[in-house]
C-alpha positions as CSV (number, residue, x, y, z in Angstrom):
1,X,0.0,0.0,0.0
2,X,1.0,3.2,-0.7
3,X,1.0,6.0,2.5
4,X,0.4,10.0,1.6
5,X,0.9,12.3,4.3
6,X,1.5,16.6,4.8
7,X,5.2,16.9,6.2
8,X,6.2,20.8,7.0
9,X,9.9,19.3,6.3
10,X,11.9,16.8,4.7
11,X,12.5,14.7,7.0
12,X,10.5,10.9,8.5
13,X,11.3,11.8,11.7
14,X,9.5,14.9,11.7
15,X,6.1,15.6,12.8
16,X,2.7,15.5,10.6
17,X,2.0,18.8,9.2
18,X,-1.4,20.8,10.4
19,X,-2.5,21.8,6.8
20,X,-2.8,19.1,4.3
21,X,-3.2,21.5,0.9
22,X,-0.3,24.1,2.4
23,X,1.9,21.8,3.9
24,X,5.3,22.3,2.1
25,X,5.7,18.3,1.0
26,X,4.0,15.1,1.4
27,X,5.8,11.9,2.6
28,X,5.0,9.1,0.0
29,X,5.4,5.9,1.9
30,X,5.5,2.8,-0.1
31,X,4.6,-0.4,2.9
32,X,5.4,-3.2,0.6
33,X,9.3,-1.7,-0.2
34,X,8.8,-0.3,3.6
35,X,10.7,3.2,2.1
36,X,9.2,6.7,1.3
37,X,10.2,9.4,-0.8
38,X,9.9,13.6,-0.1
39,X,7.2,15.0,-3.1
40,X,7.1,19.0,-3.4
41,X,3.7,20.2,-2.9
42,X,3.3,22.3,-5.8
43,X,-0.2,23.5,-4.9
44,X,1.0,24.9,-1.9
45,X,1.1,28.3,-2.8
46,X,-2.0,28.2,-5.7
47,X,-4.2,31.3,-5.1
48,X,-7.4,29.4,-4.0
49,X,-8.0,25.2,-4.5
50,X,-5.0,24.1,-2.6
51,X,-6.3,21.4,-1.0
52,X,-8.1,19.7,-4.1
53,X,-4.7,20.2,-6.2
54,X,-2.6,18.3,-3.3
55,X,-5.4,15.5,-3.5
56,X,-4.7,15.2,-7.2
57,X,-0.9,15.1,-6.2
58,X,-1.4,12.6,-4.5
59,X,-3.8,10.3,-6.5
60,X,-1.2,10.5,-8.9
61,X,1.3,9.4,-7.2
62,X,-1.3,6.0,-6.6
63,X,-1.8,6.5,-2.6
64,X,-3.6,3.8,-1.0
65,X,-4.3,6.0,2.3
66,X,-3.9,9.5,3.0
67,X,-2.9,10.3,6.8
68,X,-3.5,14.0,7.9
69,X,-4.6,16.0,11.2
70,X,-7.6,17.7,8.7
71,X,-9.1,17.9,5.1
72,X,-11.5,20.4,3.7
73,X,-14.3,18.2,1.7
74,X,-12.9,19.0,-2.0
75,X,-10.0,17.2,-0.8
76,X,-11.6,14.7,0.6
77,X,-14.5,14.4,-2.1
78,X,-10.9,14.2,-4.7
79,X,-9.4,11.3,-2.4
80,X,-12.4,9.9,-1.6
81,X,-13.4,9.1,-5.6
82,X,-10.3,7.3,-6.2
83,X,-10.7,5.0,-3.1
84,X,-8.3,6.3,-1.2
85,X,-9.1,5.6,2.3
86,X,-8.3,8.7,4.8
87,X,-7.1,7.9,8.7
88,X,-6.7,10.5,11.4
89,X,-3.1,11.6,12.4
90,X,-2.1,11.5,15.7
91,X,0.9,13.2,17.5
92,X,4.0,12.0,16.7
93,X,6.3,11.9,13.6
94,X,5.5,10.4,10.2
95,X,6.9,7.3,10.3
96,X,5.5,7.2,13.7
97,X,1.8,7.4,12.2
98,X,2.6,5.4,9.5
99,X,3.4,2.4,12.7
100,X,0.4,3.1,14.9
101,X,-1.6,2.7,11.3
102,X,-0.2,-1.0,10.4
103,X,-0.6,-1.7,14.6
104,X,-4.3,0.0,14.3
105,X,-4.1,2.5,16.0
106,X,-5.4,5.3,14.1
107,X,-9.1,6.2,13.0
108,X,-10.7,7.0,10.0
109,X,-10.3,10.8,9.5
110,X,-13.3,12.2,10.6
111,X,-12.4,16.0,10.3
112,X,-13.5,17.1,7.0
113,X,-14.7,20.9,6.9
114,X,-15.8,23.3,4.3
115,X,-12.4,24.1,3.4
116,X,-10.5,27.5,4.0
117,X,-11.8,29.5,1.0
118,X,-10.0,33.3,-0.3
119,X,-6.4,32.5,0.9
């Protein structure tokens, strides 16, 4: 399976970033090769759509499951059509979440809101 999460640095040992569309890179985790590669958010600094153009970022790079603290529901509505599956972060690094998800720990992401519009 492949793992999509918002990182504010490159870096697995860093935490999970708060903003999914602005967070500066996504860590792409691929389970079955157990490594993960830094991707450059290039939606980060769009005028207005951020978090639906970081969803298509990362249904192109094939993610099974996204992991992240929040989504507004275009993102969600852009994950959620290509089966991506969407689990709650919890405190800790990435590669910490990407543990307490294959041990079960973490919940299906259930904070979607409207989205932060006119940024």
């Amino acid at each position: 399976m492949i793992i999509g999460i918002p990182a504010d640095k490159e870096d697995m040992n860093g935490p999970v970033s708060g903003s999914f569309g602005r967070a500066p890179y996504y860590f792409v985790y691929d389970d079955k090769k157990e490594s993960g590669i830094f991707i450059l958010n290039t939606a980060a600094t769009a005028q207005g759509g951020a978090g639906v153009k970081a969803a298509q970022l990362l249904v192109d790079q094939n993610t099974d499951i996204v992991i992240s603290p929040q989504l507004g529901e275009n993102a969600a509505q852009v994950l959620q059509a290509s089966n991506t599956k969407l689990y709650q972060s919890k405190e800790g690094s990435l590669m910490d979440n990407i543990l307490m998800l294959k041990d079960g720990k973490l919940g299906q992401l259930m904070n979607v809101h409207e989205g932060y519009h006119k940024h």
